[in-house]
C-alpha positions, 0 to 999 in steps of 0.5 A: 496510489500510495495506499496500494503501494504499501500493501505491495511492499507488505506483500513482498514480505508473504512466505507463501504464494496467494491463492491463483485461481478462482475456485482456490481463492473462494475455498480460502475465503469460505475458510476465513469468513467460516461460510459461503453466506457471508463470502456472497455478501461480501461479493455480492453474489448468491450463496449458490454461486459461492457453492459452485466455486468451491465445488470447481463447477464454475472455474473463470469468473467474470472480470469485475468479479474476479478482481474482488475476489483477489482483492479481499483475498490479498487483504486476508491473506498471511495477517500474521506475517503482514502485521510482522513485516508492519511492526519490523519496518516500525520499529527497526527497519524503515522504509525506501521511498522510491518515486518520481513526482514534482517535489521541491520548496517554493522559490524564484524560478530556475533556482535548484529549489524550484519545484521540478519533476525529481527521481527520488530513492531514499530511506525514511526511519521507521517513524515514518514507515509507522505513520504510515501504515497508521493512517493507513489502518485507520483509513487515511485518505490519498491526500493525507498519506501523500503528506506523511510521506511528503514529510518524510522526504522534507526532513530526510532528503531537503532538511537532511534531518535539520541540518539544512534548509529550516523551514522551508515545506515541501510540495509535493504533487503530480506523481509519476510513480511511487513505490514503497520496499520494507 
């Protein structure tokens, strides 16, 4: 969920439109992997396949296939400008969280503390926005992107960056939704 969220609002930042449809999609990724052998490996599809794709005589894949298709399409596509957007958020920019999850300290029931169900849009600094996209490059797991943004939140929102409640952690579980914008 996180993990998707980020290469979303990464996406947000391509100057040109990907690739719709199929036949399109296959002749870039024969462009970026320089040949049809290693696209039908990457798909797990025959070389004969890719062929037809490129050549427009098969035009609508099946819908598992499809999917793949866009997915490795998505990651390829513009890494200049995705890796611009990345370093602009790192270094100057930051990042907006905006989610609604369970989020709160751990503390007597019915205080505003207590963890509850919250609507949250705020700013992380750019040292956030570069861990995560870090883990993310490294292969970071739901869990482990769920806390640096977790983090985030705790020093930014409930600590007001050490002004306020020192100490106390954050929980944050059961999310809703969450979405990330450069």
């Amino acid at each position: 969920m996180l993990g998707d969220s980020l290469d979303k609002a990464v996406q947000g930042a391509f100057t040109r439109a990907i690739p719709k449809s199929a036949p399109a999609q296959m002749r870039y990724l024969v462009k970026q992997l320089k040949g049809t052998k290693a696209v039908a490996e990457l798909l797990g599809i025959s070389q004969r396949t890719v062929e037809r794709y490129v050549k427009y005589q098969i035009k609508r894949p099946r819908a598992d296939l499809a999917t793949r298709i866009d997915r490795e399409v998505r990651q390829r596509w513009q890494p200049q400008v995705r890796a611009r957007a990345k370093q602009a958020a790192a270094t100057t920019g930051g990042i907006v969280i905006d989610t609604r999850a369970r989020l709160g300290f751990t503390a007597a029931p019915g205080s505003t503390d207590d963890a509850r169900l919250r609507l949250i849009t705020q700013a992380l600094p750019p040292e956030y926005a570069a861990r995560l996209f870090d883990a993310q490059d490294t292969g970071a797991d739901e869990q482990q992107l769920r806390a640096i943004a977790a983090e985030g939140l705790q020093e930014i929102y409930f600590r007001d960056r050490g002004r306020r409640a020192a100490g106390l952690e954050v929980e944050f579980t059961d999310i809703d939704y969450i979405d990330f914008e450069l």
